[in-house]
C-alpha positions, 0 to 999 in steps of 0.5 A, spaced: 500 500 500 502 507 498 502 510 505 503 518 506 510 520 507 508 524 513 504 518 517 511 513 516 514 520 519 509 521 523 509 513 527 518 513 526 517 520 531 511 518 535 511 510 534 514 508 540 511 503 544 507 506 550 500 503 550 498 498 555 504 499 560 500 496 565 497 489 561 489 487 560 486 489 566 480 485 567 479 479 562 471 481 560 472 488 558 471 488 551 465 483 553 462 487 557 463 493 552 460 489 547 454 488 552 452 494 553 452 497 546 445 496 545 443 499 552 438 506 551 440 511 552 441 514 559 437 520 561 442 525 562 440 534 566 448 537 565 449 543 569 450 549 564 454 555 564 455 559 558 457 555 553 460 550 557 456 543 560 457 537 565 454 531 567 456 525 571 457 519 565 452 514 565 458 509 565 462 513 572 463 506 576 468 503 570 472 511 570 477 512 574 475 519 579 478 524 574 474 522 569 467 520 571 465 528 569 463 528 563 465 535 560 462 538 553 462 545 550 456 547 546 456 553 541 449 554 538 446 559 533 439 558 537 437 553 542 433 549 537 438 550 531 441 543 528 445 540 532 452 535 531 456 532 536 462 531 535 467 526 539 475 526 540 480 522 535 485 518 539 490 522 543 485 529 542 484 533 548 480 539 549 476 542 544 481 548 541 481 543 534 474 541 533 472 549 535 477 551 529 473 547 524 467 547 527 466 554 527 464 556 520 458 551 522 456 556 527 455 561 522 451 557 517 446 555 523 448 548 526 449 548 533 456 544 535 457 540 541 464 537 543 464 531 548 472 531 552 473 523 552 474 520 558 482 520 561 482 527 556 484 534 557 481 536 563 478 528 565 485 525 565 488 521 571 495 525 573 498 518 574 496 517 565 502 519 560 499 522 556 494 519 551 496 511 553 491 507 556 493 504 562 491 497 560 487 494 555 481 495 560 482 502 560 482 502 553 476 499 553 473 503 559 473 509 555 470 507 548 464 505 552 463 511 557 464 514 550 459 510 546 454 511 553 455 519 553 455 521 546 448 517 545 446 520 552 447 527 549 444 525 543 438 524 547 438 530 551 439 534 545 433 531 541 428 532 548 432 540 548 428 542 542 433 541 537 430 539 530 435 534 528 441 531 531 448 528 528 454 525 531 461 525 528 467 524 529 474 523 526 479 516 526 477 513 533 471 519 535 469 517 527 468 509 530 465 511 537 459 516 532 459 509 528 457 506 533 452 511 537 448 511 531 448 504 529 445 502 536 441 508 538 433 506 537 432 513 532 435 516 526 442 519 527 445 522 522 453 521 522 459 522 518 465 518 520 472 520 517 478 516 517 475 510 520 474 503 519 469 497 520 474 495 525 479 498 531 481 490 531 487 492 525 488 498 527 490 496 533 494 490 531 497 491 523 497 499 521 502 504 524 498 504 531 500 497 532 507 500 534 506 504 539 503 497 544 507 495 549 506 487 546 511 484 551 505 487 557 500 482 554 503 475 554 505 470 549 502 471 543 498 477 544 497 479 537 491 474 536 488 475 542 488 483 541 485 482 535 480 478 538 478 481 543 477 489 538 474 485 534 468 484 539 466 492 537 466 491 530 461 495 526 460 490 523 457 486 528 451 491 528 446 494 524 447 499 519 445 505 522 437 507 520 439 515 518 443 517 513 451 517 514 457 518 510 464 516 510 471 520 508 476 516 507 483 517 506 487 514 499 493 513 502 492 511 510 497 508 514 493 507 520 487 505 518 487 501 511 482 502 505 480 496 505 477 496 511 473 503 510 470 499 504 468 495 508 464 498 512 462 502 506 459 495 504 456 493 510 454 501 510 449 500 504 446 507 504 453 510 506 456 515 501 462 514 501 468 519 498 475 519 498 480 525 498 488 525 498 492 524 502 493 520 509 490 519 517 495 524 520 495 531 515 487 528 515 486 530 522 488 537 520 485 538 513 479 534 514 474 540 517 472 542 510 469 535 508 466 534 514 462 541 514 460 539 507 457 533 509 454 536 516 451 541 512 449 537 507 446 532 512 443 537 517 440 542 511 
């Protein structure tokens, strides 16, 4: 495959194992994950003030204290005005990027709210480097308080007057929006970029898989990872009802083409487009794309 040079520069600089320093964690995280993708969403009451919101997660008990406050920030033209949700990609914390390119949807009167991940920005633990997940159970603890949130916000908003509701999200935040708009039980409009139909080769075959503490997880560790990722695959859940859209990368080394065509497959009344380049100039130049799809979805 023809990757980008700037992802193989980027996984040479930053591609040092540091993921998982602590092993798996409990053994059932990825079932339990998996289990309760399907549960309603939470009736959530967040504490506003100004642009800013809280509430506690609806999956607090699996956060470590630091991170069992969920924090958004929500820009609006008018209360009633349509909404996005619009979740982290890997290692993003804070809202600074995603109000950048966010903002011109602002103007042209979608509302934009920006959900800060679980172990993110102001919700990391201080003993967590950086982004590295502890533990595979960590990793796993978050998706699902992700998946729990931006499907409580999702609700909340639709209660709040705004007349439609859309989800996305970039690489992982892409994922976790496919899989908030998959198991919700209404239409959820979503536009997913850099994203596959599974965080299980991600993980263990494209240039993220250098960065995981593989001597942490016991013999023969890469078979069992894939597995254990591949119980949240998007493929194990229904296409979502409303309409969606993927972006994709031509020359992406972190998630592979094959893998969107994949969800693109199983997506059906999925539009897909590709754009040049790769994942890690993508999360940067991605803002226009993704703002002509919401447009075009939410107008």
């Amino acid at each position: 495959m023809n990757v980008h040079w700037v992802d193989r520069f980027w996984a040479a600089v930053i591609g040092r194992p540091r993921m998982f320093p602590a092993g798996w964690g409990a053994h059932d995280a990825f079932a339990r994950l998996a289990s309760g993708l399907t549960d309603a969403p939470v009736a959530i009451a967040p504490t506003l003030v100004g642009e800013h919101g809280s509430f506690e997660s609806p999956l607090a008990a699996e956060l470590p204290p630091a991170a069992r406050t969920a924090q958004f920030r929500w820009i609006r033209p008018r209360d009633d005005a349509p909404t996005v949700v619009v979740l982290a990609a890997t290692g993003e914390h804070g809202f600074a990027r995603r109000a950048r390119w966010a903002a011109p949807l602002v103007h042209d009167g979608i509302g934009v709210v920006l959900l800060e991940n679980p172990r993110y920005g102001v919700r990391k633990p201080a003993e967590q480097a950086r982004s590295a997940m502890p533990t595979v159970e960590a990793g796993a603890a978050m998706a699902a308080a992700t998946v729990a949130e931006g499907k409580a916000l999702v609700h909340w908003l639709r209660n709040s007057g705004a007349r439609n509701v859309a989800i996305s999200g970039y690489s992982m935040g892409g994922a976790i929006a496919g899989l908030v708009a998959a198991t919700s039980p209404y239409e959820v409009p979503v536009v997913a970029a850099a994203t596959g139909i599974s965080p299980a080769p991600v993980y263990t075959q494209g240039f993220l898989s250098r960065q995981v503490m593989w001597d942490r997880l016991g013999e023969d560790p890469e078979p069992r990872l894939f597995a254990e990722f591949e119980r949240v695959s998007l493929a194990r859940q229904r296409p979502p009802p409303g309409p969606a859209v993927l972006l994709a990368y031509e020359h992406d080394g972190y998630v592979a083409p094959d893998d969107v065509r994949a969800l693109a497959a199983h997506w059906p009344h999925a539009e897909l487009t590709w754009l040049p380049g790769g994942h890690v100039c993508g999360a940067v130049t991605s803002g226009t794309a993704v703002r002509r799809a919401l447009l075009h979805l939410l107008t």
